[in-house]
C-alpha positions as CSV (number, residue, x, y, z in Angstrom):
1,X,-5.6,-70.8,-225.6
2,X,-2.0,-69.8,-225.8
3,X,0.4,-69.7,-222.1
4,X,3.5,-67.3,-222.8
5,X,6.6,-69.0,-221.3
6,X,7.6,-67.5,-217.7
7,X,4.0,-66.7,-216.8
8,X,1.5,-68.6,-214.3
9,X,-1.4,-70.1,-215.1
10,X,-3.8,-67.4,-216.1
11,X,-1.6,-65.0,-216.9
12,X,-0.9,-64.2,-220.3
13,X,-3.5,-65.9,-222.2
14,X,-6.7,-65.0,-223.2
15,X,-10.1,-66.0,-223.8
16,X,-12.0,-67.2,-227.0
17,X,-13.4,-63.8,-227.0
18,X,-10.6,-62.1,-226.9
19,X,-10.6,-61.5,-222.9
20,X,-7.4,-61.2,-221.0
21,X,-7.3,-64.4,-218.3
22,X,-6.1,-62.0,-215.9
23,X,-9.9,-60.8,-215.5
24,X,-11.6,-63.8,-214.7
25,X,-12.0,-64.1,-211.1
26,X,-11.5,-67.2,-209.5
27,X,-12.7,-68.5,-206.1
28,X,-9.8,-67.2,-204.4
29,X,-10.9,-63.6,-205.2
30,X,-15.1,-64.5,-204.6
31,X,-14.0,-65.8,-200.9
32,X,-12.4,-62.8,-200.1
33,X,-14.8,-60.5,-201.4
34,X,-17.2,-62.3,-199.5
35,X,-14.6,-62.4,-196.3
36,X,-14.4,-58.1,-197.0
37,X,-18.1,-58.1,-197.1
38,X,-18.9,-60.2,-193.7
39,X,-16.3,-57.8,-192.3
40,X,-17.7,-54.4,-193.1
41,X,-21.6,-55.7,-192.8
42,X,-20.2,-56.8,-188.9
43,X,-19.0,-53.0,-188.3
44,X,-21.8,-51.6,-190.1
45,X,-23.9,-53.7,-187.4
46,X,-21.6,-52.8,-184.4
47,X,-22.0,-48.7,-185.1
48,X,-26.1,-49.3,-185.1
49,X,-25.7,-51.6,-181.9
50,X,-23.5,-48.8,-180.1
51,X,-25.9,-45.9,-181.6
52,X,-29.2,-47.9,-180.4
53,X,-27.4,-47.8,-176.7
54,X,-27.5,-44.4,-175.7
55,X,-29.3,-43.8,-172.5
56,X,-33.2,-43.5,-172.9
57,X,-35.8,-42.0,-170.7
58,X,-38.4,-44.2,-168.7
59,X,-41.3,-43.2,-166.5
60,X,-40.3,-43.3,-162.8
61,X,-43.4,-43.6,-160.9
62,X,-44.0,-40.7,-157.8
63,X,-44.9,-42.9,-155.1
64,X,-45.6,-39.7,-152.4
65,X,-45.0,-36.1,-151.9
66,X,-44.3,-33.6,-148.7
67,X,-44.4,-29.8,-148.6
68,X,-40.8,-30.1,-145.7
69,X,-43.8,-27.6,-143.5
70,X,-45.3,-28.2,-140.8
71,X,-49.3,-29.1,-141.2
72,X,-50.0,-25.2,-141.0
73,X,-48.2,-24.1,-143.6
74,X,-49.2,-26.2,-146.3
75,X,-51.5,-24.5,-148.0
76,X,-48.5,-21.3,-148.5
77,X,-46.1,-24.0,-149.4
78,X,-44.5,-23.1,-153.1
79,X,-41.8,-26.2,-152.6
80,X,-42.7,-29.9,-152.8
81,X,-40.7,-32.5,-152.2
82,X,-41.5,-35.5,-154.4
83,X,-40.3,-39.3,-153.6
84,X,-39.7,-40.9,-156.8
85,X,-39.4,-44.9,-157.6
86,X,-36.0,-45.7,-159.0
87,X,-33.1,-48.7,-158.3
88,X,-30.9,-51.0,-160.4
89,X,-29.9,-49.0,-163.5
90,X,-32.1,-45.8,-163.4
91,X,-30.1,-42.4,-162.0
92,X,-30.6,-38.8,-162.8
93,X,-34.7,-38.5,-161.4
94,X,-36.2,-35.8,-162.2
95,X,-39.8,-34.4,-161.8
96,X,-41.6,-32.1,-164.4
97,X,-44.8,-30.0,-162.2
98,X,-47.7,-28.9,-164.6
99,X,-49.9,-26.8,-162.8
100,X,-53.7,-26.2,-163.2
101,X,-56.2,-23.6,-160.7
102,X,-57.2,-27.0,-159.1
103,X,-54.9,-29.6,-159.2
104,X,-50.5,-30.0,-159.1
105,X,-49.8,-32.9,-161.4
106,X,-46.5,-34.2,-160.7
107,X,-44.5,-36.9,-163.7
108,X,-41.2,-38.8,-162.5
109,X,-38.5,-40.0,-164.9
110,X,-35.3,-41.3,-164.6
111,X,-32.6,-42.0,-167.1
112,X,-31.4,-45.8,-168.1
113,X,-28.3,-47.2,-169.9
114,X,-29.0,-48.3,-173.3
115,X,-27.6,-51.5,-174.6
116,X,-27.2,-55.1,-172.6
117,X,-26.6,-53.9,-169.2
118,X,-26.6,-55.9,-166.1
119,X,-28.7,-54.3,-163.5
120,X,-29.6,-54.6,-160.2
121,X,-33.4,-55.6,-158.7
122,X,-33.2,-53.2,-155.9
123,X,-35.5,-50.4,-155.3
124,X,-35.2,-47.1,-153.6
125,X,-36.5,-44.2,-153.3
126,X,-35.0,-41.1,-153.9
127,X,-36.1,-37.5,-152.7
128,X,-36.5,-34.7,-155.7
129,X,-37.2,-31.6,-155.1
130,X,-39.6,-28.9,-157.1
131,X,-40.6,-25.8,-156.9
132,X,-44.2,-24.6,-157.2
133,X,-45.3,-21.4,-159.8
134,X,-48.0,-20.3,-156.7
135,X,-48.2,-21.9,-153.4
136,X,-50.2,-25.3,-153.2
137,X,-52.7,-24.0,-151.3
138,X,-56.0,-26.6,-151.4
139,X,-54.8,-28.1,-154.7
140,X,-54.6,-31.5,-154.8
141,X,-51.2,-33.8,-155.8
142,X,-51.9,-36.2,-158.6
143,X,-50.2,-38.3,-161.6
144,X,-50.9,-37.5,-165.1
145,X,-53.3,-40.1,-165.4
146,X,-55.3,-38.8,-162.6
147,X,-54.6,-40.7,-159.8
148,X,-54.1,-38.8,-156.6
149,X,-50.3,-39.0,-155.2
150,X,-50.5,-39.4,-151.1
151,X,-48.8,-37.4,-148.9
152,X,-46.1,-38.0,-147.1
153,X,-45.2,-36.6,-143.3
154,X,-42.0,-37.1,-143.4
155,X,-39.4,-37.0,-145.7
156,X,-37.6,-40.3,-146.8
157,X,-34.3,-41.4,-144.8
């Protein structure tokens, strides 16, 4: 191979095959390929880990219900007031009613942070109210699976 005077190593010259030195790529340019690579393949995985994070919906369980009435009025009571399991990370409760001739089927759900959050242990209880299509009448309170939901007296302080 021929080196023109002036020029670095590389430059200038050419291969047996008639390919300009300038092309070949040396480990210089393989580790920084490599070092662009790691870099976009890290923000690649950082957009999935921040769009995996949004806030999902869990099951809050309905641990009791109360019409607010007194004992007599029950029955024309078109208002329950449902007390809902949450704590630590879980806020925004909410209960969906579905409504059959026999039976008021209430389902609890709260919403959680996505991501690696620290949360608290504690549990509370917190109060949610919903309204009825017809009044309760002799229907009894249950949870989707079934299971009949007590009721309460009193509401929850």
């Amino acid at each position: 191979m021929q080196q023109t005077r002036g020029q670095g190593p590389g430059e200038g010259t050419a291969d047996a095959d008639g390919t300009p030195a300038a092309r070949r790529r040396g480990p210089a340019f393989w580790w920084g390929t490599a070092a662009g690579t790691a870099v976009v393949l890290s923000l690649v995985a950082l957009a999935v880990w921040f769009a995996t994070g949004a806030e999902r919906v869990v099951g809050a369980p309905v641990e009791s219900w109360s019409t607010g009435a007194t004992a007599a009025d029950r029955s024309a009571a078109v208002e329950l007031v449902a007390v809902v399991e949450s704590g630590g990370c879980l806020h925004e409760e909410r209960v969906t009613v579905r409504e059959t001739a026999d039976r008021v089927e209430l389902s609890g759900s709260a919403r959680m942070p996505g991501g690696q959050v620290a949360c608290t242990a504690d549990i509370r209880y917190e109060e949610v109210a919903v309204r009825l299509a017809q009044p309760l009448g002799d229907r009894v309170v249950v949870t989707p699976a079934g299971d009949e939901i007590p009721e309460r007296s009193s509401t929850v302080d």
